[in-house]
gemmi code that builds the backbone of each chain (N, CA, C; Angstrom):
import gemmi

chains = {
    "A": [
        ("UNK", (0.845, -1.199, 0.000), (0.000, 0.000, 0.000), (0.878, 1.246, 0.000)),
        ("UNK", (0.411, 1.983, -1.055), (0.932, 3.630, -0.855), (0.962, 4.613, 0.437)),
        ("UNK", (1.856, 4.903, 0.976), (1.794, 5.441, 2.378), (2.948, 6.436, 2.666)),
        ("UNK", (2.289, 7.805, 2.933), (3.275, 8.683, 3.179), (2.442, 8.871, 5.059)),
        ("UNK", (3.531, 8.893, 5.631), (3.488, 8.805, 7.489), (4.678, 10.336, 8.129)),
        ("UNK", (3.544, 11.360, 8.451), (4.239, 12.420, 9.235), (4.438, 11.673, 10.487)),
        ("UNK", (5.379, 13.088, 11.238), (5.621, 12.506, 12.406), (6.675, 13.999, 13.076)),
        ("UNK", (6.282, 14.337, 14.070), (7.486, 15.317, 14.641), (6.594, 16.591, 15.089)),
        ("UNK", (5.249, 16.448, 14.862), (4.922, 17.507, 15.618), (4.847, 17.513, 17.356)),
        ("UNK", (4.397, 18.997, 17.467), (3.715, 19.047, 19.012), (4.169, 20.645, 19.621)),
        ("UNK", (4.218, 20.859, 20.578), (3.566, 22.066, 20.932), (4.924, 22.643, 21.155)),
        ("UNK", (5.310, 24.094, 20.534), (6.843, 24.877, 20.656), (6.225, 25.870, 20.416)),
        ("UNK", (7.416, 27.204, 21.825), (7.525, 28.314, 22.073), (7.526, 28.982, 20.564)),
        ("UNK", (6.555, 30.406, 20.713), (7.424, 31.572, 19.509), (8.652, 31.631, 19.401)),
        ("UNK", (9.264, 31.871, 18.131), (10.566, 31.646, 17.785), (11.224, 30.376, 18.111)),
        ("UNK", (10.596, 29.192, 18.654), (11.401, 27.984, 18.563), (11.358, 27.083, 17.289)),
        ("UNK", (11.596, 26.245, 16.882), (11.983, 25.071, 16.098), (11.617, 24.185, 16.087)),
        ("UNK", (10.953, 23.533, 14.622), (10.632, 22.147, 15.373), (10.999, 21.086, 13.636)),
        ("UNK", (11.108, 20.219, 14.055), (11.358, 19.525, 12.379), (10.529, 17.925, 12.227)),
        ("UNK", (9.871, 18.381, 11.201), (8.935, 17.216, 10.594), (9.136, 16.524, 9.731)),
        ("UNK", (8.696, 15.017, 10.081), (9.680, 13.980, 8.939), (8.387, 13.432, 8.710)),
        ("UNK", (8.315, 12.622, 7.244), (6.941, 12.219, 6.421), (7.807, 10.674, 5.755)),
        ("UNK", (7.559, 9.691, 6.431), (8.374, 8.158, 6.041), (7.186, 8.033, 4.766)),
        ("UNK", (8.270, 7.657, 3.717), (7.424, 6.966, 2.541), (7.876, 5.712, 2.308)),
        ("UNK", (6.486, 4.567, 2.020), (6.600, 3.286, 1.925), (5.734, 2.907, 1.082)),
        ("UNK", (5.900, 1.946, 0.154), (4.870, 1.145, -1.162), (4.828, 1.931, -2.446)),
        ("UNK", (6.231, 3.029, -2.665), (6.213, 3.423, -3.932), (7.765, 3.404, -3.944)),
        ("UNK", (8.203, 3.366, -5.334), (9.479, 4.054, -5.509), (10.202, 5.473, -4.790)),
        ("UNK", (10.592, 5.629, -3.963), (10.111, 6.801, -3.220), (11.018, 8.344, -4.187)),
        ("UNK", (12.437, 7.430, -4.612), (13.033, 8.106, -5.548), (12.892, 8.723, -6.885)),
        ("UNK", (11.560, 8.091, -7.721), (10.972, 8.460, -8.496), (9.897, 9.785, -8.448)),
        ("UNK", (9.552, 10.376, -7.333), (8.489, 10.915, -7.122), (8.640, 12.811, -6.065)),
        ("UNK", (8.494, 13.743, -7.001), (8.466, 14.689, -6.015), (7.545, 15.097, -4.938)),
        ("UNK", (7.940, 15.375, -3.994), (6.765, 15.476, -2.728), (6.326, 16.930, -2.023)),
        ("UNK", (5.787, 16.862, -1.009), (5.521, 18.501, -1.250), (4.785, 18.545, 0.285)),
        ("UNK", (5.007, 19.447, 1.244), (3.800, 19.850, 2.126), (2.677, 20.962, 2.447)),
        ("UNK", (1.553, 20.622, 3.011), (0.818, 21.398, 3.004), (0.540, 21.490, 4.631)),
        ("UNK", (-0.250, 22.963, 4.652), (-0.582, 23.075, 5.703), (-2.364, 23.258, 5.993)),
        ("UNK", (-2.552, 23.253, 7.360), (-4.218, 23.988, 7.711), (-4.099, 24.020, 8.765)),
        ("UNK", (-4.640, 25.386, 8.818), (-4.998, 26.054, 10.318), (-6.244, 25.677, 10.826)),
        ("UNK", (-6.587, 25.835, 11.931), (-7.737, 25.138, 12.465), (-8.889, 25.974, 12.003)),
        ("UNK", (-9.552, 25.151, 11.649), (-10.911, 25.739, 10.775), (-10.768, 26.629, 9.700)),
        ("UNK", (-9.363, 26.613, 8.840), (-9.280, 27.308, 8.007), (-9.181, 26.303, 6.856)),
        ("UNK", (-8.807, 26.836, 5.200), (-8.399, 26.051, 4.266), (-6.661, 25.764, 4.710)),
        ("UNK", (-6.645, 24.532, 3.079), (-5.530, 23.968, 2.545), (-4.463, 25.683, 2.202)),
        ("UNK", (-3.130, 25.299, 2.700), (-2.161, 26.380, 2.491), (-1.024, 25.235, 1.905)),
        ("UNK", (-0.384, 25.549, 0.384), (0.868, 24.929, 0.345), (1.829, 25.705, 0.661)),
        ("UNK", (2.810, 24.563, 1.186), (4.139, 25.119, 1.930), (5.505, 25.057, 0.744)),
        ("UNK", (5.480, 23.459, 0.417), (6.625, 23.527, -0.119), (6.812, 21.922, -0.863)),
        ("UNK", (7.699, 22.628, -1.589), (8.158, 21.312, -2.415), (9.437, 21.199, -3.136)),
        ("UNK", (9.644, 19.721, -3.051), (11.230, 18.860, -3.585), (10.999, 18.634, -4.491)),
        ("UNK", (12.150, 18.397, -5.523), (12.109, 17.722, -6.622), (12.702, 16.408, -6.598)),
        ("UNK", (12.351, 15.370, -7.607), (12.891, 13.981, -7.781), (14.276, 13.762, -6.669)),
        ("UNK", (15.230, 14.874, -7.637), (16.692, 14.568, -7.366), (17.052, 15.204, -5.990)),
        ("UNK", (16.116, 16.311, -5.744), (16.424, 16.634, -4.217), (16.753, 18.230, -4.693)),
        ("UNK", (17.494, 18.659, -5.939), (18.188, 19.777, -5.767), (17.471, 21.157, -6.063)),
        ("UNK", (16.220, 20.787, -6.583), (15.101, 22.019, -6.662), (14.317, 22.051, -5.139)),
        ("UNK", (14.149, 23.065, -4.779), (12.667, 23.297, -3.819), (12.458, 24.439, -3.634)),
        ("UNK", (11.417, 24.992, -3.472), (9.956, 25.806, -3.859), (9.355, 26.116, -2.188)),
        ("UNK", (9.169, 27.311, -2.137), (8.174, 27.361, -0.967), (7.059, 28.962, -1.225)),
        ("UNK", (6.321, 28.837, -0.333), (5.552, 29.707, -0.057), (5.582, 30.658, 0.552)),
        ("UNK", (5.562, 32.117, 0.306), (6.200, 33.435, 0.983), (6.309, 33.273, 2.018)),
        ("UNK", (5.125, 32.430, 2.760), (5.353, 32.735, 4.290), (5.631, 31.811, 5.252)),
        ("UNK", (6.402, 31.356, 4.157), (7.715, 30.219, 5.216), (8.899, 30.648, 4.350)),
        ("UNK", (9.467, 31.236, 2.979), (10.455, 31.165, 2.708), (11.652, 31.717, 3.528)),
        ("UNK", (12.597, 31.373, 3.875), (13.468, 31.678, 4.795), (13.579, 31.250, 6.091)),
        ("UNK", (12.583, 30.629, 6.395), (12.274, 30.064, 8.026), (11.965, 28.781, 8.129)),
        ("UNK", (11.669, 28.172, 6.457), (11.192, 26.740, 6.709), (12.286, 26.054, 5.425)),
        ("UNK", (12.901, 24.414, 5.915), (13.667, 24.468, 4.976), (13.107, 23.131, 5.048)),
        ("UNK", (12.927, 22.609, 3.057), (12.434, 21.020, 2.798), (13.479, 19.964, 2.374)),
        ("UNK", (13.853, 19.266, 2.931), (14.653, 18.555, 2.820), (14.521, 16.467, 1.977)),
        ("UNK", (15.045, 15.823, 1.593), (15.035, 14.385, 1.586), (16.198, 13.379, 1.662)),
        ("UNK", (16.087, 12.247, 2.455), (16.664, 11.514, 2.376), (16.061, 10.141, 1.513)),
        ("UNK", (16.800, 9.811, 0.402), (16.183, 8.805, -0.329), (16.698, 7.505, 0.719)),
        ("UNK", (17.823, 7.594, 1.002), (18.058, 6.342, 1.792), (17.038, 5.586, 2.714)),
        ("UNK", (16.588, 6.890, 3.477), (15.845, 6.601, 4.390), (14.316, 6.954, 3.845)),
        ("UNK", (13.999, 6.781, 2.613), (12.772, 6.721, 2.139), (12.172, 8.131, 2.857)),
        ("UNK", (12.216, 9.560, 3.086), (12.057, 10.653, 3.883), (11.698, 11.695, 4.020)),
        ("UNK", (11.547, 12.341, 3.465), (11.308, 14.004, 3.296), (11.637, 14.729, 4.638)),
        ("UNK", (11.886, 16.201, 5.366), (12.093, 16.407, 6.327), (11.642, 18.588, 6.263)),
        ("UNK", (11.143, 18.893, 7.205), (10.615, 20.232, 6.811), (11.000, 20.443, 8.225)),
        ("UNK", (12.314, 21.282, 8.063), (12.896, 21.852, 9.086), (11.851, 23.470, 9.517)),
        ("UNK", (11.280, 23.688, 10.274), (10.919, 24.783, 10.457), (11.544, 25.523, 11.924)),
        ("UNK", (12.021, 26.821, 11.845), (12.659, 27.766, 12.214), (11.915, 29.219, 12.315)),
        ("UNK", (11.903, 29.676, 13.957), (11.432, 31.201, 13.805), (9.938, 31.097, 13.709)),
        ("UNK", (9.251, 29.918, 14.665), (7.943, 29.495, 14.808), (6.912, 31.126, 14.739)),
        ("UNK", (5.955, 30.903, 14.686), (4.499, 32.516, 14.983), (3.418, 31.539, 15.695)),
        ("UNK", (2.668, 32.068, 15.904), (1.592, 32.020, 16.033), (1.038, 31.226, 14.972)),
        ("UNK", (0.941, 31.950, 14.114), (0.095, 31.698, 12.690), (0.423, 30.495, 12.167)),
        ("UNK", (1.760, 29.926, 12.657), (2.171, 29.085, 11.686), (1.387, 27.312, 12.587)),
        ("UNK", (0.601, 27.877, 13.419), (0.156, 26.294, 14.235), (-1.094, 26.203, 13.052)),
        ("UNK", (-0.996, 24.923, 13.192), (-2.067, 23.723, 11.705), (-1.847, 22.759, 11.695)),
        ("UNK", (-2.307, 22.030, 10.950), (-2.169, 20.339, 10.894), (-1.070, 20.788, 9.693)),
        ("UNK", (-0.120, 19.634, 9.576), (0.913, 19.801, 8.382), (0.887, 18.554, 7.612)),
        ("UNK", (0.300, 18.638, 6.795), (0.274, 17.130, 5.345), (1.447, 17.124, 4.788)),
        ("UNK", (1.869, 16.226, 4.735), (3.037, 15.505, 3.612), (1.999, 14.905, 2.626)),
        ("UNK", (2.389, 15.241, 1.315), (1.819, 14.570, 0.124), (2.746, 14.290, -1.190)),
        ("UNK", (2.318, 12.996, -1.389), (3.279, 12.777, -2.737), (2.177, 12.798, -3.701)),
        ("UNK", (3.203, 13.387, -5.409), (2.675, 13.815, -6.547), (2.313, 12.298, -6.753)),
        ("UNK", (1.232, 12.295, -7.598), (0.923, 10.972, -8.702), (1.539, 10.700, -9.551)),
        ("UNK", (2.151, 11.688, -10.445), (2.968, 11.257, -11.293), (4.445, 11.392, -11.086)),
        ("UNK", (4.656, 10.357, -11.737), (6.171, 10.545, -12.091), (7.263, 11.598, -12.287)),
        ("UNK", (8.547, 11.648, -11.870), (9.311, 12.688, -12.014), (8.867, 14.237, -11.860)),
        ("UNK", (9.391, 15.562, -12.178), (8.721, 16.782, -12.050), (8.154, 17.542, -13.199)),
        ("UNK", (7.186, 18.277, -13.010), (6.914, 19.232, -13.758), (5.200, 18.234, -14.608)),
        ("UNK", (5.322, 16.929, -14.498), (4.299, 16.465, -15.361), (3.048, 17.267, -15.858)),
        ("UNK", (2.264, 16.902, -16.927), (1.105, 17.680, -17.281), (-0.203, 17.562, -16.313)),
        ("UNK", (0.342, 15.900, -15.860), (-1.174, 15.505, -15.058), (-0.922, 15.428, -14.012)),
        ("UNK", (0.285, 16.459, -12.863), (0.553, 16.248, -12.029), (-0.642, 16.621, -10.458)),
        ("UNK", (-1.015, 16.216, -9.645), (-1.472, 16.684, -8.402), (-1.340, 16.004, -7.063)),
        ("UNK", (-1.652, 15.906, -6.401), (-1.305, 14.954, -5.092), (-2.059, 14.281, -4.345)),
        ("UNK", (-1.279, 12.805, -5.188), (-2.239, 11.651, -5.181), (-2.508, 10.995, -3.703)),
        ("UNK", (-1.366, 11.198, -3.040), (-1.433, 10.396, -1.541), (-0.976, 11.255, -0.517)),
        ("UNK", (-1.789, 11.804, 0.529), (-1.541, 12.291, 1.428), (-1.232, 11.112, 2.959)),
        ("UNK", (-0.287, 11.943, 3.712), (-0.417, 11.546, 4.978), (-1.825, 11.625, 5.941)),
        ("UNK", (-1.745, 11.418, 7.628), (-2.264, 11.748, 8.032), (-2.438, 13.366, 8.977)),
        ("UNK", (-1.608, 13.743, 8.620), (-1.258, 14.568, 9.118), (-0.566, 14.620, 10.522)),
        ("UNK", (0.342, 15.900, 10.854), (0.310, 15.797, 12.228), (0.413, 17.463, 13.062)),
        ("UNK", (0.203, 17.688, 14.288), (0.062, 18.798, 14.564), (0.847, 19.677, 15.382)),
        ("UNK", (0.974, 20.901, 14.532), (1.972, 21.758, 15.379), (1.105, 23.155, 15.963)),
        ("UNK", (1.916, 23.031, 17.286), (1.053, 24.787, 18.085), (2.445, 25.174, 18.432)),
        ("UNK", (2.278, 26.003, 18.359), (3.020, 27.376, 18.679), (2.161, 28.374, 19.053)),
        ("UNK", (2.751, 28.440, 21.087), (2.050, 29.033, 21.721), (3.637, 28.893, 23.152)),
        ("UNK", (2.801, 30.523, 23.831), (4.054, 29.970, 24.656), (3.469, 30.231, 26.162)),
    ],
    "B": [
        ("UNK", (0.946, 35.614, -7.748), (0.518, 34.536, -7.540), (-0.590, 34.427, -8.074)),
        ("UNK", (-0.747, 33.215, -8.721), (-2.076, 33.138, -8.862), (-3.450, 32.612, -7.801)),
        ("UNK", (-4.583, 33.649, -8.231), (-5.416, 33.698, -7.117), (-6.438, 32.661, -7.490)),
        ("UNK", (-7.489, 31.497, -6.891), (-8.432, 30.956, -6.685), (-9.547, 31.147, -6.507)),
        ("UNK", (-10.722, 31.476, -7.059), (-12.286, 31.438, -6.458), (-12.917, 31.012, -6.723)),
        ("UNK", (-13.109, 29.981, -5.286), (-14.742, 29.137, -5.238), (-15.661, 29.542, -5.696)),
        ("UNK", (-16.514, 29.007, -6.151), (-18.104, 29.453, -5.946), (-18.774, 28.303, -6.058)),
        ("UNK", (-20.055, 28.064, -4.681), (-19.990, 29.243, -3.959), (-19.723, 28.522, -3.054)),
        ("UNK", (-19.313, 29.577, -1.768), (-18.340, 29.132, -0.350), (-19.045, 28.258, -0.133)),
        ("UNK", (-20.290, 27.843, -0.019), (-21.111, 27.102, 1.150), (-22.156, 26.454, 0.062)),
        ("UNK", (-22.556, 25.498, 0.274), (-23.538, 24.944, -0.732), (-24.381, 24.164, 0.311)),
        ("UNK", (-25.841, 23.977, -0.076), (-26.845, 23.081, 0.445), (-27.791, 22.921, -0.056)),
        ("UNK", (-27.634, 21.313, -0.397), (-28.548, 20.325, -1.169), (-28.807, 18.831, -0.379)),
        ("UNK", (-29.719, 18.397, -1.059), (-30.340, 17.168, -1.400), (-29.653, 15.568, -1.867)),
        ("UNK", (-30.044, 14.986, -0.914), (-29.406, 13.563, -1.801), (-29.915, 12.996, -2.978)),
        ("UNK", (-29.397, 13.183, -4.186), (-30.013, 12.676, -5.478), (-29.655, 14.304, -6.666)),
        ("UNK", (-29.421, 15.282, -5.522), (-29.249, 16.485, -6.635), (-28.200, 16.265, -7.067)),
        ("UNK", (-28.134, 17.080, -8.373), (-26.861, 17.578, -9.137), (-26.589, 18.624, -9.101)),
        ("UNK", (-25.357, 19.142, -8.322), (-24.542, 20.785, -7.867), (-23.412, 20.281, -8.683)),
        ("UNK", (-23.326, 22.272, -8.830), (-21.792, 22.221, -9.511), (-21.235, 23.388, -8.903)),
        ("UNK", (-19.427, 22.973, -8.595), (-19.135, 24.033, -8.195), (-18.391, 24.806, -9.188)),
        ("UNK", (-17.699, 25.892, -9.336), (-16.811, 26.730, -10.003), (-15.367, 27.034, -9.879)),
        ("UNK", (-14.443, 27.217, -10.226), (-13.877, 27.405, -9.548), (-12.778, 28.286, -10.924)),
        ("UNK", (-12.378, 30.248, -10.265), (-12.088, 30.787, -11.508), (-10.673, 30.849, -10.747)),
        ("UNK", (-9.594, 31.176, -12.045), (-8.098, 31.618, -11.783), (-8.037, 32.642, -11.987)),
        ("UNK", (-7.228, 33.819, -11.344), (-6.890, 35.301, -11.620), (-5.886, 35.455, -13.345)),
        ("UNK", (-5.324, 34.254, -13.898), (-4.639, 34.153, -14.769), (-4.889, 32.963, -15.338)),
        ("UNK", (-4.405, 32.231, -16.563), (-4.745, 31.119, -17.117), (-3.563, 30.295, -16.602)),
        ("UNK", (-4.222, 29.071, -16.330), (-3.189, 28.059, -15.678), (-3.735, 26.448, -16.887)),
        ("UNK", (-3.811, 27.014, -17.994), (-4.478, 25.678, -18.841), (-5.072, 24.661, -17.807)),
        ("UNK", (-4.524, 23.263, -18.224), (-5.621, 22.188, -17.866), (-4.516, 21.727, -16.287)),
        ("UNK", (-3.762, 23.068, -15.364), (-3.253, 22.174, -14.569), (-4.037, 22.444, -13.513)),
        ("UNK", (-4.786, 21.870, -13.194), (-5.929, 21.806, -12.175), (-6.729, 20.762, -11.654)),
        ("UNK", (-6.819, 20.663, -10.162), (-6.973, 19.684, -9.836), (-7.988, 20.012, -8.582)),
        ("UNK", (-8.669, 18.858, -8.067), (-10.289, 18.744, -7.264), (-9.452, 17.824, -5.947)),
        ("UNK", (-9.887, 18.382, -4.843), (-10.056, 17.822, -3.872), (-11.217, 17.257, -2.834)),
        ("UNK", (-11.606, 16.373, -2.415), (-12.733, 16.487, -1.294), (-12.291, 16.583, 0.301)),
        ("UNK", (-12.727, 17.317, 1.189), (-11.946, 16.524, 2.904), (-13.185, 16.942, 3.638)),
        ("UNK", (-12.821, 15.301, 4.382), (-13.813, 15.408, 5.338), (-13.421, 15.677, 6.747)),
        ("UNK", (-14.438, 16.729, 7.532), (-13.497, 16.903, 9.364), (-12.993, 15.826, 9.797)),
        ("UNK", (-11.647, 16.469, 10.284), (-10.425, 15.493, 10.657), (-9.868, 14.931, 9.653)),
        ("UNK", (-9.701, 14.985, 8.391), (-8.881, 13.695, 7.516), (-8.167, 14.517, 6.871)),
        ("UNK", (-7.345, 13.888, 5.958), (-6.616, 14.474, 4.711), (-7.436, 14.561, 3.965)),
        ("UNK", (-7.305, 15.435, 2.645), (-7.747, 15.692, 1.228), (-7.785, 14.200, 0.443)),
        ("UNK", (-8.327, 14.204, -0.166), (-8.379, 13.006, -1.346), (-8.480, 13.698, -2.447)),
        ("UNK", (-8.023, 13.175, -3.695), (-7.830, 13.682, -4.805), (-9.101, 13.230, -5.484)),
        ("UNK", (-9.534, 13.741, -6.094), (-10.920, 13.472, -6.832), (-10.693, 13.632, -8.275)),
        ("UNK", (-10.059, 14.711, -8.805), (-9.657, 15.287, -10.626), (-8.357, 15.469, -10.204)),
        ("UNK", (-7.624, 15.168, -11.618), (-6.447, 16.331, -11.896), (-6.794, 16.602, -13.269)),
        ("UNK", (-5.716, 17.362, -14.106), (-5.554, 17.712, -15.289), (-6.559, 18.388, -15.572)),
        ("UNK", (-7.784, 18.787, -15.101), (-9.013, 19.339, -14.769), (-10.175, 18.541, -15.133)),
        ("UNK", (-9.402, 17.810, -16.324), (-11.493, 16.755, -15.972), (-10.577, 15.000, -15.950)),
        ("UNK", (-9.873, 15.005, -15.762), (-9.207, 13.235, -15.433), (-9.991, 12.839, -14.235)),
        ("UNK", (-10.524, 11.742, -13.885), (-10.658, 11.066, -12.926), (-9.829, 10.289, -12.138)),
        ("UNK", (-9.704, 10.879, -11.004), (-8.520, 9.766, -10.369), (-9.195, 8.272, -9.751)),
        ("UNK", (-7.981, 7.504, -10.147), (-8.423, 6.008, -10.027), (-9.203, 5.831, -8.791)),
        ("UNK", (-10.539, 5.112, -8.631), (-11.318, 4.858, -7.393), (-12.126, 5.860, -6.741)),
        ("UNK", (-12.393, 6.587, -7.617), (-13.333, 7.757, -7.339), (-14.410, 7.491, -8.148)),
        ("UNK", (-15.851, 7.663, -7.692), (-17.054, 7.575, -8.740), (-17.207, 8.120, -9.356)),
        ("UNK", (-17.895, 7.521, -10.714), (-17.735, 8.520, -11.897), (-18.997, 9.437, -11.494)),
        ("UNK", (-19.830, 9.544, -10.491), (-20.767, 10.554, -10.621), (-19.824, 11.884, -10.607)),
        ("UNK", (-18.707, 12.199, -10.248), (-17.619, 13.060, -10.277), (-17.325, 13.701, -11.562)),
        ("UNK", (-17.040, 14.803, -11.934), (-16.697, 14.999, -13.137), (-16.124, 16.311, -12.945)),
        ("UNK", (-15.101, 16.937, -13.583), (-14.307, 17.848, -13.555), (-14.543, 18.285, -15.433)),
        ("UNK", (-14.301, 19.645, -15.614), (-14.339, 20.302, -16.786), (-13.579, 22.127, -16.641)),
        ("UNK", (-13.525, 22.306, -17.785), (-12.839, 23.743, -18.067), (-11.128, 23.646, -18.334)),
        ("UNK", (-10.631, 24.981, -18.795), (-9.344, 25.254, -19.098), (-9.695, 26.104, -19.498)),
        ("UNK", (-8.023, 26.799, -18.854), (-7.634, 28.210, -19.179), (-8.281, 29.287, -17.396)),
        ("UNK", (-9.120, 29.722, -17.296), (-9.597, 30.423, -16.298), (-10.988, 29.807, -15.264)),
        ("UNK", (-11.322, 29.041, -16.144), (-12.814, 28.851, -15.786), (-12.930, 27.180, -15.890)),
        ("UNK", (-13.245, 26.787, -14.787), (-13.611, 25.116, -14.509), (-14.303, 24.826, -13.437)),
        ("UNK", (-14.934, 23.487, -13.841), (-16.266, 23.245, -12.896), (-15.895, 22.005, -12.030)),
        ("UNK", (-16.520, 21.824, -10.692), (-17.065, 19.973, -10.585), (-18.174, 19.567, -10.474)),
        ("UNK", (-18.552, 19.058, -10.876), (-20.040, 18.768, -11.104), (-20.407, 16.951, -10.397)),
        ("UNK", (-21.086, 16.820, -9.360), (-21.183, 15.598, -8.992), (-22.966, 15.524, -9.078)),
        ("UNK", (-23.052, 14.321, -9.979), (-24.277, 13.981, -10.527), (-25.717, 13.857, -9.859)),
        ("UNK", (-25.339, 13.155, -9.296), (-26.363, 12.844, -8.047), (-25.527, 12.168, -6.840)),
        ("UNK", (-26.093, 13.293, -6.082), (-25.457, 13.379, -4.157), (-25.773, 12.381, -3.605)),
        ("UNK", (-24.899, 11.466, -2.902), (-25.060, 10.220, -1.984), (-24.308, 10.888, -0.562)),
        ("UNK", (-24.749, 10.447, 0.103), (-24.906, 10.586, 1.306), (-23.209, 10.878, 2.139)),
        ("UNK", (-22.353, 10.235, 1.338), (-21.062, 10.209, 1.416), (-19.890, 11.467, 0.921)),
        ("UNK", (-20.651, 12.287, 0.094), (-20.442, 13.363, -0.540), (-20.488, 14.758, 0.152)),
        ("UNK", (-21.156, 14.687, 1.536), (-21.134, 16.082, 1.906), (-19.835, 15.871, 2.999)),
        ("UNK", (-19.052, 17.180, 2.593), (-17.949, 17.009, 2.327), (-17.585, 18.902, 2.391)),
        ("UNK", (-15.450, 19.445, 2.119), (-15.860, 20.797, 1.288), (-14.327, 19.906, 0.385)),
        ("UNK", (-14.560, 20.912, -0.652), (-14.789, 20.528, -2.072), (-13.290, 21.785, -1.642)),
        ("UNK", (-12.145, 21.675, -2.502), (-10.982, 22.510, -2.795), (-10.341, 22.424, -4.395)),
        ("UNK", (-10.313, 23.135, -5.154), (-9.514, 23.246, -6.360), (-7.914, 23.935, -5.895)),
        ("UNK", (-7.595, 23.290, -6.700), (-5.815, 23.348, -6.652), (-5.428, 24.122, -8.217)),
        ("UNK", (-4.291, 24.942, -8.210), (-3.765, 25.024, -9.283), (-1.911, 24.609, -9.284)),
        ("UNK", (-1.762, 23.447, -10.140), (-0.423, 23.657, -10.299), (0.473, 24.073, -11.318)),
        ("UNK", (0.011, 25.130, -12.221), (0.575, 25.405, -13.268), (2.041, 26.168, -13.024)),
        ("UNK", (1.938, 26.921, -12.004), (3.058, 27.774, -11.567), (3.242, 27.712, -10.065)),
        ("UNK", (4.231, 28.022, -9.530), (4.496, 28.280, -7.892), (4.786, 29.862, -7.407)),
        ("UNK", (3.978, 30.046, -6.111), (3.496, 28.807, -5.422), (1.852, 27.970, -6.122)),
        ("UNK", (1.945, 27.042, -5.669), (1.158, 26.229, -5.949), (0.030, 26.551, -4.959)),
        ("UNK", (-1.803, 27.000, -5.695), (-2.345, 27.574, -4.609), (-4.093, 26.472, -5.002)),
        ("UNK", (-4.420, 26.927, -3.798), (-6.184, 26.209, -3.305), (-7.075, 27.692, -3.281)),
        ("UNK", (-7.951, 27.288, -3.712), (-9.065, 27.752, -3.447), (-9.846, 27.626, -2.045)),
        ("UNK", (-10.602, 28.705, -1.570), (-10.882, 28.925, -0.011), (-11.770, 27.680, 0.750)),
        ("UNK", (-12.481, 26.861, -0.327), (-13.115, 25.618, -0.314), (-14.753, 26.076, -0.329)),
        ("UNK", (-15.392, 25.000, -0.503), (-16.418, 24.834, -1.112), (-17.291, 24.123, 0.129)),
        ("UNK", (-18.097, 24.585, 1.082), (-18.719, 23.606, 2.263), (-19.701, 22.977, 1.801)),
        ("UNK", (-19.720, 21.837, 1.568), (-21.310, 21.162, 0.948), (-22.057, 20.362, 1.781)),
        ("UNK", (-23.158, 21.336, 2.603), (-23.717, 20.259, 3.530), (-25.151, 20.080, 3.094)),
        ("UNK", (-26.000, 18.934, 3.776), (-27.389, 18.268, 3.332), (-28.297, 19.333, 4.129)),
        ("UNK", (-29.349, 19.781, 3.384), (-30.177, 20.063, 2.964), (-31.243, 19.659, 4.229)),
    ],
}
model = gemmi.Model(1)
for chain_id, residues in chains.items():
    chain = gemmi.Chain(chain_id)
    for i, (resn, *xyz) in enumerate(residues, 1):
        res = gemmi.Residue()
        res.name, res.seqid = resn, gemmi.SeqId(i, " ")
        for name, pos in zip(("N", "CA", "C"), xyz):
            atom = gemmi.Atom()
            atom.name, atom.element = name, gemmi.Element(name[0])
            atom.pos, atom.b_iso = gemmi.Position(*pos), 0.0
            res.add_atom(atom)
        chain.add_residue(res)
    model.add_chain(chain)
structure = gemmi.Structure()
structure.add_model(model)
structure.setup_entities()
């Protein structure tokens, strides 16, 4: 079975740190760029960010660029979203999701398998 | 960036109706567009990409249409399993953005 699994949240001071890892299992994991999203409580879907295949592209969203960094380990089947310089704003559930298709940039690309999410507050 | 709008935020119907939602881009993003459903507490599920593809294991009462600015989802007749809110995605360019979502509750 296709399965992307967060893991690393929980509750950190303003301005602290916290880093989230998303284990992928039942796909090629190296074939596939991945990406996270966020939601605030009772709000919509916010994307954060995204890897490419090889690791050496990634992409984020104004309001993490500079404070949130996306990382992968293929070894360890992995993705990893270092976040830095916590707010307020930034507490939500955080999805790891992998693309459906193959390699980057595809025509029919969107995101076929999400995690379950997991949750970060930032509060102090 | 390109911007997203639902229509309309909130919907309420009937089991057996046929609703459609909308969903416009501030710029043309051709056919890279894609449908979500989520239900409280879960992840998103993918419902469309490419704007009218069906993703594998989704019912075809589902249907996705449009390109360029303007695209729909249209689910045929409402089963009980369907109320839900409804999110369009665009990935033509980054960042990669959603629409504010679509609340579809029964009637």
């Amino acid at each position: 079975e296709v399965q992307v699994l967060e893991s690393g949240g929980g509750l950190v001071q303003p301005g602290g740190s916290l880093r989230l890892s998303c284990a992928a299992s039942g796909f090629t994991f190296s074939n596939y760029a991945m990406t996270w999203v966020r939601q605030a409580p009772g709000k919509g879907l916010e994307w954060l960010s995204e890897i490419s295949v090889s690791g050496d592209n990634t992409y984020y969203a104004d309001s993490v660029k500079g404070r949130f960094t996306m990382s992968r380990d293929i070894s360890r089947k992995t993705v990893f979203l270092q976040m830095n310089s916590l707010r307020a704003e930034d507490t939500a559930v955080y999805f790891c999701a992998k693309y459906r298709s193959l390699g980057d940039g595809a025509p029919d690309r969107a995101f076929g398998v999400w995690g379950q999410g997991t949750m970060v507050t930032v509060s102090a | 960036d390109i911007q997203l709008t639902q229509s309309p935020s909130f919907l309420s119907a009937s089991v057996g109706d046929r609703v459609t939602i909308t969903c416009r881009a501030s710029q043309g993003i051709r056919s890279y567009l894609a449908w979500y459903q989520q239900k409280p507490g879960k992840a998103p599920n993918l419902l469309i990409y490419a704007a009218s593809t069906l993703q594998s294991g989704v019912p075809s009462r589902f249907s996705g249409g449009g390109s360029g600015t303007e695209f729909t989802l249209t689910i045929s007749s409402l089963q009980p399993e369907d109320f839900a809110t409804y999110y369009c995605q665009q990935l033509n360019s980054f960042p990669i953005t959603f629409g504010q979502g679509t609340r579809l509750e029964i009637k």
